[in-house]
Each structure stands twice: as structure tokens, then as C-alpha cells.
N, CA, C and O atoms as CSV, one atom per row, in Angstrom:
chain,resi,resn,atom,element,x,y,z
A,1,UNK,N,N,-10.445,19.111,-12.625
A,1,UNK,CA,C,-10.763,19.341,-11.233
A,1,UNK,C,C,-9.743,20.310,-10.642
A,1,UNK,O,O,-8.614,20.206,-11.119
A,2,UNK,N,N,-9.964,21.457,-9.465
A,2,UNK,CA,C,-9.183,22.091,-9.355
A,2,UNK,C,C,-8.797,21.521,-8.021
A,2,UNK,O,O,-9.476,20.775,-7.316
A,3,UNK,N,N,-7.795,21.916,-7.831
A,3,UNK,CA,C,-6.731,21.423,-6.644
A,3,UNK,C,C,-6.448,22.160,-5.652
A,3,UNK,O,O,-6.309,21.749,-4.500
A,4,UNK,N,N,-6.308,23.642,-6.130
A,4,UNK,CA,C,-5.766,24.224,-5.604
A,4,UNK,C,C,-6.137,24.878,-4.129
A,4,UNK,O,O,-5.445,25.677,-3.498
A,5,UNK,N,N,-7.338,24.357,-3.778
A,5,UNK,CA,C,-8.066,24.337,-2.490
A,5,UNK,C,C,-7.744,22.971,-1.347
A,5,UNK,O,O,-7.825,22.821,-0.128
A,6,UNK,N,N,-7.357,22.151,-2.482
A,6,UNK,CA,C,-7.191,21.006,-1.135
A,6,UNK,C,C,-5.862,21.497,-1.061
A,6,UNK,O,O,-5.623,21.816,0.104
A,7,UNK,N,N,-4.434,21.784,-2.180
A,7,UNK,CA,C,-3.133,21.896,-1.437
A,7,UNK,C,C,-3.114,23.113,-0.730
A,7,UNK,O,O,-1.993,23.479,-0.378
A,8,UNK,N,N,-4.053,23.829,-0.435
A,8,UNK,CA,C,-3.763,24.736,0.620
A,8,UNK,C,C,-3.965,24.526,1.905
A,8,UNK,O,O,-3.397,25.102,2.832
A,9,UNK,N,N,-5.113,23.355,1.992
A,9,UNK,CA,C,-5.443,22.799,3.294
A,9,UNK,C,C,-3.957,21.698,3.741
A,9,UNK,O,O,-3.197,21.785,4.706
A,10,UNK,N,N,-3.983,20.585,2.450
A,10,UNK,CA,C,-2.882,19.853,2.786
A,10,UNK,C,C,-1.256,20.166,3.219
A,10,UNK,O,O,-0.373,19.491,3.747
A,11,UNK,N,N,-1.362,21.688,2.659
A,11,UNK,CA,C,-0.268,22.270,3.348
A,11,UNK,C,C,1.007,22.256,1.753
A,11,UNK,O,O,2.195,22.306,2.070
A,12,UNK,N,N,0.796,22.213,0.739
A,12,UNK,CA,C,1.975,22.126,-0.470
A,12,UNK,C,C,1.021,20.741,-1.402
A,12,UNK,O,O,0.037,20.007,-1.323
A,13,UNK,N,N,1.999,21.042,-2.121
A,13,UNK,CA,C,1.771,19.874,-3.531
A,13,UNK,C,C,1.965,18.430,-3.034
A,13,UNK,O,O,1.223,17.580,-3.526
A,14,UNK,N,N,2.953,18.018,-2.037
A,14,UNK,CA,C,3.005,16.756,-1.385
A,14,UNK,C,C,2.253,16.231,-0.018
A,14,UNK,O,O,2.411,15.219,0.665
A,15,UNK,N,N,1.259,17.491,0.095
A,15,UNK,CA,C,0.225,17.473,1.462
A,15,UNK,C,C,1.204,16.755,2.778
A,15,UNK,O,O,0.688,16.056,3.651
A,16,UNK,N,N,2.599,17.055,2.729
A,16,UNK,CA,C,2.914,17.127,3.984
A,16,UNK,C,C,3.511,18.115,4.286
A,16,UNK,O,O,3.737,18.952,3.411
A,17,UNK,N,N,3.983,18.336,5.720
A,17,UNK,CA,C,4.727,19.450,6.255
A,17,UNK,C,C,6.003,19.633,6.743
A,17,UNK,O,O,6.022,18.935,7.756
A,18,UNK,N,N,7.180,20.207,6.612
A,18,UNK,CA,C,6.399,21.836,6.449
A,18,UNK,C,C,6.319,21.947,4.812
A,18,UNK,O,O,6.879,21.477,3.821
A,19,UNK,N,N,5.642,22.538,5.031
A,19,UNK,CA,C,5.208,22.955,3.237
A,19,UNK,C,C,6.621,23.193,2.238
A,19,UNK,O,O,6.779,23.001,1.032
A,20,UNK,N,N,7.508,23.670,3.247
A,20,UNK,CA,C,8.464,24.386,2.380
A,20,UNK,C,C,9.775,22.919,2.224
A,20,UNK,O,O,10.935,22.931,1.814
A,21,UNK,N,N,8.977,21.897,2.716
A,21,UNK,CA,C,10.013,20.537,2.388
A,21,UNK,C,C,10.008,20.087,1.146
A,21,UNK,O,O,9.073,20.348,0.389
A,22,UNK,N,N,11.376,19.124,0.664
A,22,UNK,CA,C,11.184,19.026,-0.764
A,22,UNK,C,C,11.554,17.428,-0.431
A,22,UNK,O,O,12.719,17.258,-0.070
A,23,UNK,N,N,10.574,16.043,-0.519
A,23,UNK,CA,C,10.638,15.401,0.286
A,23,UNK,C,C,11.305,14.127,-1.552
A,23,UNK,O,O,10.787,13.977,-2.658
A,24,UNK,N,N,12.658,13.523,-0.880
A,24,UNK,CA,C,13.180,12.787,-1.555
A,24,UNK,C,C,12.783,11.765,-2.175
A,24,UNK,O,O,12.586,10.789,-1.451
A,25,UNK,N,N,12.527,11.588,-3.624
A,25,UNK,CA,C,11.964,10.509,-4.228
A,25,UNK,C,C,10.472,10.324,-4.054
A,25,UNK,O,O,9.781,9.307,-3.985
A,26,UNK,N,N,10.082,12.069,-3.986
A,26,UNK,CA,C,8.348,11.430,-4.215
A,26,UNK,C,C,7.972,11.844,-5.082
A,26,UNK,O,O,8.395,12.883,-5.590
A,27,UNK,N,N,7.086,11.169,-5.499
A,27,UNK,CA,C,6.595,11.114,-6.947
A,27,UNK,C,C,5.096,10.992,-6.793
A,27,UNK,O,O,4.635,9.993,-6.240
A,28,UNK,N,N,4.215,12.063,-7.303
A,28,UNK,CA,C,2.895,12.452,-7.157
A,28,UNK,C,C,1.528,11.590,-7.298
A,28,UNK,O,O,0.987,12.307,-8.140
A,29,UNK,N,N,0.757,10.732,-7.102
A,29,UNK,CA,C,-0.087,9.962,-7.471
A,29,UNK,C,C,-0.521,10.600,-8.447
A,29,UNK,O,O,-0.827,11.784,-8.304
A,30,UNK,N,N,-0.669,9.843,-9.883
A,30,UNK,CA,C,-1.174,10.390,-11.243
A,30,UNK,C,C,-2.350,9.630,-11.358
A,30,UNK,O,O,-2.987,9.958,-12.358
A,31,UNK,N,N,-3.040,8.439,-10.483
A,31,UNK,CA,C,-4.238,7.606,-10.449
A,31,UNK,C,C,-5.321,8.070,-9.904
A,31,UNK,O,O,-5.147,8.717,-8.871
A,32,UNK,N,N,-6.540,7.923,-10.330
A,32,UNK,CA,C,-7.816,8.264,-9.802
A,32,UNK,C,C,-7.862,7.122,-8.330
A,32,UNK,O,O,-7.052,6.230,-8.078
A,33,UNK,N,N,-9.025,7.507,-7.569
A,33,UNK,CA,C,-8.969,6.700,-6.722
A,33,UNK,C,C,-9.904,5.393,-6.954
A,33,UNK,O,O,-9.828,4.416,-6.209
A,34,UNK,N,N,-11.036,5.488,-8.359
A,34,UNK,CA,C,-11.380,4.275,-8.552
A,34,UNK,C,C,-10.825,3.623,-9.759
A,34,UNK,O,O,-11.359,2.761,-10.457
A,35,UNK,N,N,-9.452,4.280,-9.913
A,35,UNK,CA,C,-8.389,3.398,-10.612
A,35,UNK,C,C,-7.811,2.451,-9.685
A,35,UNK,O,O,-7.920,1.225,-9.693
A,36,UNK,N,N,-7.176,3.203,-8.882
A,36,UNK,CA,C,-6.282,1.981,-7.716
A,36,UNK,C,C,-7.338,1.132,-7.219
A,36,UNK,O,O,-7.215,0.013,-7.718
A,37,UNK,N,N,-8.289,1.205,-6.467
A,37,UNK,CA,C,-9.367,0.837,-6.008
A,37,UNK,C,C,-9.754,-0.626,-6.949
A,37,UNK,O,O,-9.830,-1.730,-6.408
A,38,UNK,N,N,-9.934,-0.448,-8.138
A,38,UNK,CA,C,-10.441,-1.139,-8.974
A,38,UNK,C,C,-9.016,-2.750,-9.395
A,38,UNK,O,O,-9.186,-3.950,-9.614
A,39,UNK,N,N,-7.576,-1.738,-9.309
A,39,UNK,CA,C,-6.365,-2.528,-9.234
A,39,UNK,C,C,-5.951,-3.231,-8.422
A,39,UNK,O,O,-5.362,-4.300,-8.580
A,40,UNK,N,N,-6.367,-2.406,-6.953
A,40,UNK,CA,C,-6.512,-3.456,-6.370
A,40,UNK,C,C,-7.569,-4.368,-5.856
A,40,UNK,O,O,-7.177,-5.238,-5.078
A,41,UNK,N,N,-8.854,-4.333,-6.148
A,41,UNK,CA,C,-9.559,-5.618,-6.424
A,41,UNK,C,C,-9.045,-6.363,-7.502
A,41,UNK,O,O,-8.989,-7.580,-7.327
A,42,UNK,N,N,-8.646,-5.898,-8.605
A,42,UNK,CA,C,-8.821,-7.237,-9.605
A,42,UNK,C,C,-7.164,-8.144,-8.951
A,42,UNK,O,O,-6.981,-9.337,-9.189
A,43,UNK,N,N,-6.329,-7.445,-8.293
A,43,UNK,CA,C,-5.134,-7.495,-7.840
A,43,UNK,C,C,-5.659,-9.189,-7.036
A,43,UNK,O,O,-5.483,-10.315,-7.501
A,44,UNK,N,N,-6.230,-8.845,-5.906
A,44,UNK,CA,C,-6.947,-9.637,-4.487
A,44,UNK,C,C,-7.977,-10.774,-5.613
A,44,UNK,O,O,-8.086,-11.944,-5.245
A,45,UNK,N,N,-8.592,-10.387,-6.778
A,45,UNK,CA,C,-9.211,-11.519,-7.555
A,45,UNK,C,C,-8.399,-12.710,-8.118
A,45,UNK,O,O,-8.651,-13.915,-8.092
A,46,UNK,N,N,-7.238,-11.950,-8.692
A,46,UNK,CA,C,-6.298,-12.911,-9.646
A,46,UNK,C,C,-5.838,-14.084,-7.920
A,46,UNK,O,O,-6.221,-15.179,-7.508
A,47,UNK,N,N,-5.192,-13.381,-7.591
A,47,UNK,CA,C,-4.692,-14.041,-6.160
A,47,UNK,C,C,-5.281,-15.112,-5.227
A,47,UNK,O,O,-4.705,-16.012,-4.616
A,48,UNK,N,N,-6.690,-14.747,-5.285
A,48,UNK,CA,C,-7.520,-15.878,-4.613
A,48,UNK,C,C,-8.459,-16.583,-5.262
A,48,UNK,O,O,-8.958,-17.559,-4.702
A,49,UNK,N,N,-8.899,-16.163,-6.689
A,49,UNK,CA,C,-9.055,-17.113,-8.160
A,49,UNK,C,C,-7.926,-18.613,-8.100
A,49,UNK,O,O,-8.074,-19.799,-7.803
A,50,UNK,N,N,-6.707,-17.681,-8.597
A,50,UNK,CA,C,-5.656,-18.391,-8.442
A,50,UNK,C,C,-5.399,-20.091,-7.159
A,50,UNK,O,O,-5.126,-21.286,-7.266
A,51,UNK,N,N,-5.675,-19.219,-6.230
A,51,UNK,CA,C,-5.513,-19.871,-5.160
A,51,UNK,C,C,-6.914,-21.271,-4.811
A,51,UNK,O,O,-6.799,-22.411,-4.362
A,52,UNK,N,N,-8.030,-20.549,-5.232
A,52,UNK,CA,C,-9.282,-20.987,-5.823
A,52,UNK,C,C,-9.096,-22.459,-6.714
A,52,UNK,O,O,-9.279,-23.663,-6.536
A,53,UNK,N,N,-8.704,-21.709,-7.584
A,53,UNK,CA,C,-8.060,-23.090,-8.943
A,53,UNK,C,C,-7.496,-23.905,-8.554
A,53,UNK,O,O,-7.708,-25.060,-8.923
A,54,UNK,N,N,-6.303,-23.486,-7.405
A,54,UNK,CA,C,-5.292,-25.024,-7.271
A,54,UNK,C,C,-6.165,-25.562,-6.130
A,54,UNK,O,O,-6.147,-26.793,-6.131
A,55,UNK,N,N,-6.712,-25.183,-5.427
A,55,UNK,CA,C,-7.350,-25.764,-4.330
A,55,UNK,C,C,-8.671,-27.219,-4.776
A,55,UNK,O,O,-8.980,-28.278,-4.230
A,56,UNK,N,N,-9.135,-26.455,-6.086
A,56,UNK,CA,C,-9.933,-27.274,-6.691
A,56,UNK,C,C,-9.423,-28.274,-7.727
A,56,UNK,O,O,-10.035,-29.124,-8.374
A,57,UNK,N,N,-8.402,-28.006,-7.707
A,57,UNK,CA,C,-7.799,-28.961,-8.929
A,57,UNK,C,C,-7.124,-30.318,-7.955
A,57,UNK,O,O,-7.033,-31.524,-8.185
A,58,UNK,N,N,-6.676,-29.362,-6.653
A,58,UNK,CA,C,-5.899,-30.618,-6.075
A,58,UNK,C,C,-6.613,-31.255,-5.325
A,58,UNK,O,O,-6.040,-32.267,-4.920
A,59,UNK,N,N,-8.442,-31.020,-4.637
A,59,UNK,CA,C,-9.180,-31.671,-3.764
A,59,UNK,C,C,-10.178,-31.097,-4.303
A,59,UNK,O,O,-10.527,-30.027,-3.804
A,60,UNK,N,N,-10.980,-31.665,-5.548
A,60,UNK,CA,C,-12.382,-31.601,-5.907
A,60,UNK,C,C,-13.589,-31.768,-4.942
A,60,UNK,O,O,-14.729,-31.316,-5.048
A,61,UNK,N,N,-12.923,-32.690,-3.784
A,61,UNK,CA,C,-14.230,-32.981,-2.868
A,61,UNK,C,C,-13.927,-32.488,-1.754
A,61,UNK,O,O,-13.893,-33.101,-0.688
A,62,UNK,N,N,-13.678,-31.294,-1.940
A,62,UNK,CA,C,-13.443,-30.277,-0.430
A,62,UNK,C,C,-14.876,-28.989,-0.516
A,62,UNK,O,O,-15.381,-28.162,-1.275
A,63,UNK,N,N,-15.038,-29.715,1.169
A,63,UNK,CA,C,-16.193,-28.616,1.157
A,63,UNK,C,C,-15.823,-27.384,0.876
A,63,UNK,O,O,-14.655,-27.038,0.699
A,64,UNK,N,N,-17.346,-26.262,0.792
A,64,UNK,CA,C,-17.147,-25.106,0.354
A,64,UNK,C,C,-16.575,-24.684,1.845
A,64,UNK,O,O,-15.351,-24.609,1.734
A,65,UNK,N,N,-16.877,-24.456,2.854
A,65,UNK,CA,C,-16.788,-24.534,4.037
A,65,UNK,C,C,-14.813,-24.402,4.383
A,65,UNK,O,O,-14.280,-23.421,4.904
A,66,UNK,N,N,-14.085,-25.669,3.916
A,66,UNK,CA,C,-12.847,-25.952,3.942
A,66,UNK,C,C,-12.223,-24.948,2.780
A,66,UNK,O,O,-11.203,-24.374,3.161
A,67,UNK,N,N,-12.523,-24.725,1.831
A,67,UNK,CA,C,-12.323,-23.685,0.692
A,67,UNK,C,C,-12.256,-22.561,1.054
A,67,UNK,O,O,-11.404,-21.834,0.543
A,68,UNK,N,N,-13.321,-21.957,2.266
A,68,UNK,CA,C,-13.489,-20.774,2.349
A,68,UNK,C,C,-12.332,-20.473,3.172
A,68,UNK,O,O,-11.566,-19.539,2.933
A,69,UNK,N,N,-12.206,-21.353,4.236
A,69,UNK,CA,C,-10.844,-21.520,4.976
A,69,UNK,C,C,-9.541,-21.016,4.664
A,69,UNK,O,O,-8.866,-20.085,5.103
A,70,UNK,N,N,-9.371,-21.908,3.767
A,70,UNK,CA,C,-8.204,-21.651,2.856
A,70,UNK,C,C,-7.445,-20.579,2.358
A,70,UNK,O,O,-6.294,-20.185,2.545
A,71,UNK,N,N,-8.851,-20.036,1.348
A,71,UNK,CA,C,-9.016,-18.348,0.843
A,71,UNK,C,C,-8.929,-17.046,2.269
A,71,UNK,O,O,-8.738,-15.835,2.162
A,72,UNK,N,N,-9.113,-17.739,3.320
A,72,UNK,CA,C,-9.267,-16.888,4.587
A,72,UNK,C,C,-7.592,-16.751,4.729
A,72,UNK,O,O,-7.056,-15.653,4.581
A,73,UNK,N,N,-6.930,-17.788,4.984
A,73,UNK,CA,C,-5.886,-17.991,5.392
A,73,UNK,C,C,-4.857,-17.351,4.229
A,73,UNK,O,O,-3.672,-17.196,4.526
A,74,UNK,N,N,-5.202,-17.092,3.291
A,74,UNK,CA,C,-4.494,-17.125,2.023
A,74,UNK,C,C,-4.360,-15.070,2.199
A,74,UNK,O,O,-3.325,-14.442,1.974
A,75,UNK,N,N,-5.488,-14.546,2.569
A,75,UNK,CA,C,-5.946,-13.405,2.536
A,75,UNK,C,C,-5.066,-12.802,3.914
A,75,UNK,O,O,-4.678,-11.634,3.899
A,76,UNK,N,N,-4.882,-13.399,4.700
A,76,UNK,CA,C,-4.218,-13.143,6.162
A,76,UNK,C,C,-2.900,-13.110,5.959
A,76,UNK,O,O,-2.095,-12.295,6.409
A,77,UNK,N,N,-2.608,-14.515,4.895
A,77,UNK,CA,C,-0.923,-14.358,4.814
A,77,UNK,C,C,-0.359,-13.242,4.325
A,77,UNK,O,O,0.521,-12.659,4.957
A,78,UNK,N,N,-0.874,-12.746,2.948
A,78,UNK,CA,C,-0.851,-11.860,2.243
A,78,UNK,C,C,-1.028,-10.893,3.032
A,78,UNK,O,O,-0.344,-10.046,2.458
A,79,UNK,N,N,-1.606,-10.184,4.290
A,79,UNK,CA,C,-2.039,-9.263,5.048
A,79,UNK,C,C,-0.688,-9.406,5.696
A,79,UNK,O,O,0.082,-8.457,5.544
A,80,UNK,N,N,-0.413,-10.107,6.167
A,80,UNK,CA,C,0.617,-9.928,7.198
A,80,UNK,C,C,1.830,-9.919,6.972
A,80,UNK,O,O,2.613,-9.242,7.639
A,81,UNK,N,N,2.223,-10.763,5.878
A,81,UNK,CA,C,3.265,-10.121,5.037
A,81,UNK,C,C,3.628,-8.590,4.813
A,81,UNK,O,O,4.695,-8.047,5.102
A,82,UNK,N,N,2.589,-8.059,4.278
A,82,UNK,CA,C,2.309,-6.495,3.923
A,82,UNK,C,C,2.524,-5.613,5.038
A,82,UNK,O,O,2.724,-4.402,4.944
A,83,UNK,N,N,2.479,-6.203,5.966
A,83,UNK,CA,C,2.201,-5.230,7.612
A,83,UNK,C,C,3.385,-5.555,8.262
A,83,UNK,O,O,3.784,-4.812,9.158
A,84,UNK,N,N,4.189,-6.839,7.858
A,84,UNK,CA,C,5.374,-6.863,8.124
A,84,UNK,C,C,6.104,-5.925,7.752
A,84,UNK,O,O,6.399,-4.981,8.485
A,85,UNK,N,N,6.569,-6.089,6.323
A,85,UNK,CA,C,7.489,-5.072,5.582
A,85,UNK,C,C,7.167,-3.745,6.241
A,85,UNK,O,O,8.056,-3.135,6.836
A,86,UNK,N,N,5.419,-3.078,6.126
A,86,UNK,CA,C,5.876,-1.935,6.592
A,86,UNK,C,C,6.164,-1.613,7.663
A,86,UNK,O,O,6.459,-0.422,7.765
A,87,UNK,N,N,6.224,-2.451,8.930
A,87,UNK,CA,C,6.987,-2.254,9.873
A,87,UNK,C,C,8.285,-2.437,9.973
A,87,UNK,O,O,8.880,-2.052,10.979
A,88,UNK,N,N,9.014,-3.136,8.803
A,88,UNK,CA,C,10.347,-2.863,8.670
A,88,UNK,C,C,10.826,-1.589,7.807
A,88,UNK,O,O,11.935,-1.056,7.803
A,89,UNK,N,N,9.839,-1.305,7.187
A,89,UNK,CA,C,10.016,0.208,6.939
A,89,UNK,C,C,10.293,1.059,8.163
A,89,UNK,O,O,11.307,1.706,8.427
A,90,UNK,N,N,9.151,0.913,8.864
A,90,UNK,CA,C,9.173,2.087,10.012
A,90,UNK,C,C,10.568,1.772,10.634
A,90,UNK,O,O,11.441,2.593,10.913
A,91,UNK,N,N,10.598,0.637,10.769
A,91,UNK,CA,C,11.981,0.617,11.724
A,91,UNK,C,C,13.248,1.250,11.275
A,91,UNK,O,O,13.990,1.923,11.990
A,92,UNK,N,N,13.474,0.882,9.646
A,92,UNK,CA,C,14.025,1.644,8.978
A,92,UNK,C,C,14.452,3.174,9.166
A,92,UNK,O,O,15.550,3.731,9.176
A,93,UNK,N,N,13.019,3.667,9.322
A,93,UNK,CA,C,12.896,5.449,9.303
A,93,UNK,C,C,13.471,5.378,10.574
A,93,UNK,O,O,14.307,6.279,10.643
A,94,UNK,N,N,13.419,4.684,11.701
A,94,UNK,CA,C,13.313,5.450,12.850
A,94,UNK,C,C,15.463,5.166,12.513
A,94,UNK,O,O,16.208,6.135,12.369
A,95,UNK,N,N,15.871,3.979,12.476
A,95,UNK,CA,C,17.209,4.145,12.350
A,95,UNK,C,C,17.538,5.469,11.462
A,95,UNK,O,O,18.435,6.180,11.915
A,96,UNK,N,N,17.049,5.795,10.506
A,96,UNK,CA,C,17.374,6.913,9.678
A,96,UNK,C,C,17.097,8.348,10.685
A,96,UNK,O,O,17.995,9.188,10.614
A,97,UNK,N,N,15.997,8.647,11.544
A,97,UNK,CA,C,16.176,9.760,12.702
A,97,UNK,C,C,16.733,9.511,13.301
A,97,UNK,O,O,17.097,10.492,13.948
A,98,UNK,N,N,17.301,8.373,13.716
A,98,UNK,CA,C,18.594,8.604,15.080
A,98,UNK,C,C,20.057,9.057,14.212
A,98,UNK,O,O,21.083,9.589,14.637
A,99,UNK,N,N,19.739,8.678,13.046
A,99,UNK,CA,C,21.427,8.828,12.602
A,99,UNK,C,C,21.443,10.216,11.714
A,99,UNK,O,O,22.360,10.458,10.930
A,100,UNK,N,N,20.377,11.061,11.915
A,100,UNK,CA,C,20.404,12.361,11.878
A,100,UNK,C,C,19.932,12.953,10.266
A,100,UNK,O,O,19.907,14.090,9.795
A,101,UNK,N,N,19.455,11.111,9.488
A,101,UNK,CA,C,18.582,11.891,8.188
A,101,UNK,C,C,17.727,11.701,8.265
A,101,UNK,O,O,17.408,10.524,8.433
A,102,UNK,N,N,16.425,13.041,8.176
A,102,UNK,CA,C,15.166,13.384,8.346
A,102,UNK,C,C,14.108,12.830,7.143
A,102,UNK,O,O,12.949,12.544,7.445
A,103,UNK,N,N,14.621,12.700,5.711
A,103,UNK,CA,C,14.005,11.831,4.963
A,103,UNK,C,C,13.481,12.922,3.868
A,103,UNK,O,O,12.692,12.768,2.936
A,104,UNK,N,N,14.017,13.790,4.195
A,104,UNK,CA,C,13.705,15.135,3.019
A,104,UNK,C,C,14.574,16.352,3.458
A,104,UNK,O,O,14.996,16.673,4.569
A,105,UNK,N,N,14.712,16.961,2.158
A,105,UNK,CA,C,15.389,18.085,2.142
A,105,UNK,C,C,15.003,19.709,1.555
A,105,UNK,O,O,14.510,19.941,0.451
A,106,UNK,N,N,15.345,20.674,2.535
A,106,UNK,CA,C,15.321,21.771,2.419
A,106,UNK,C,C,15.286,22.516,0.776
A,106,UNK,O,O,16.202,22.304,-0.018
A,107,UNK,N,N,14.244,23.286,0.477
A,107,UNK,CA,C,14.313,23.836,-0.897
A,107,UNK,C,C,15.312,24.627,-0.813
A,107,UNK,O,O,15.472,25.196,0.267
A,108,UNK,N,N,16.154,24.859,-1.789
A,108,UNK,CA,C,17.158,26.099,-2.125
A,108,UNK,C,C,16.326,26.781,-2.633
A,108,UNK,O,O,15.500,26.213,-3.348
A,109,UNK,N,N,16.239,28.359,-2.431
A,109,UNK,CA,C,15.742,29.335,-2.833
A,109,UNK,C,C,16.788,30.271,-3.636
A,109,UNK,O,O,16.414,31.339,-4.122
């Protein structure tokens, strides 16, 4: 597949800007998108399978109803966890712009 039409739109090889940034510790997605896609379903399967199993092992006579519950709640924690961190990321970055590092560096030519 050729590329070389979207990195001209995206602006460089790391589709951010300015083009001429050389942005620290990134490392290129080498995955298709119905690779990840697919990783992370079976990712979200093992997890609420999992969660599935002990639920049934430890209360056989729980409605489907109370089950579904569960798996709801199980799916939220996991969500919000995730949305945590990356807001301690962001907070992160923003301490890193006040203290004057931008998070990438200038190409030497």
C-alpha cells in the first residue's frame, strides 16, 4: 500500500506537526487496523469470559439479568481505570509545558 499520499496530508511520517519535529520515543504502528481491532476484542473476551467463569462458579443460580450486571460493571471499571491514567498522563504533559519541555525535539540538519 502506498503511503506516501496520506504522510503528505498528515504532515511527516509521525502525522504530527510541525513536520520538521522529531518527536521522542515514538515508535511507528507496524499493526494493521484489523489486527489491533481483533486484539482488542479477544483482549475485552478473555476479561469478561474470565469474569463470566468466576461469577458462575461462585453463584450458579444468578440470574442472567444479575450476570449481565456484573459484566456491565466489570466493563466500566476497566473503562475508567483507562481514562484515569490517561488523564494522569495529560496532567503529566501539561507539568512538562510549564517546566519548559515540549515533548519532542528539533531535527539537526
Amino acid at each position: 500500500m502506498n503511503t506516501e499520499p496520506l504522510k503528505k496530508i498528515l504532515g511527516g511520517p509521525t502525522g504530527h506537526f510541525p513536520v520538521e519535529a522529531e518527536i521522542v520515543g515514538y515508535l511507528a504502528n507496524s499493526w494493521s487496523v484489523p489486527t489491533l481491532l481483533s486484539v482488542f476484542a479477544a483482549g475485552w473476551a478473555v476479561i469478561l469470559g474470565a469474569t463470566n467463569l468466576l461469577v458462575e462458579r461462585h453463584n450458579p443460580t444468578l440470574r442472567s439479568r444479575d450476570k449481565a450486571a456484573i459484566l456491565w460493571f466489570v466493563l466500566n471499571l476497566l473503562y475508567t481505570s483507562v481514562d484515569a491514567s490517561a488523564k494522569a498522563f495529560q496532567a503529566l504533559e501539561k507539568q512538562d509545558k510549564a517546566a519548559g519541555i515540549d515533548g519532542y525535539t528539533k531535527k539537526q540538519d
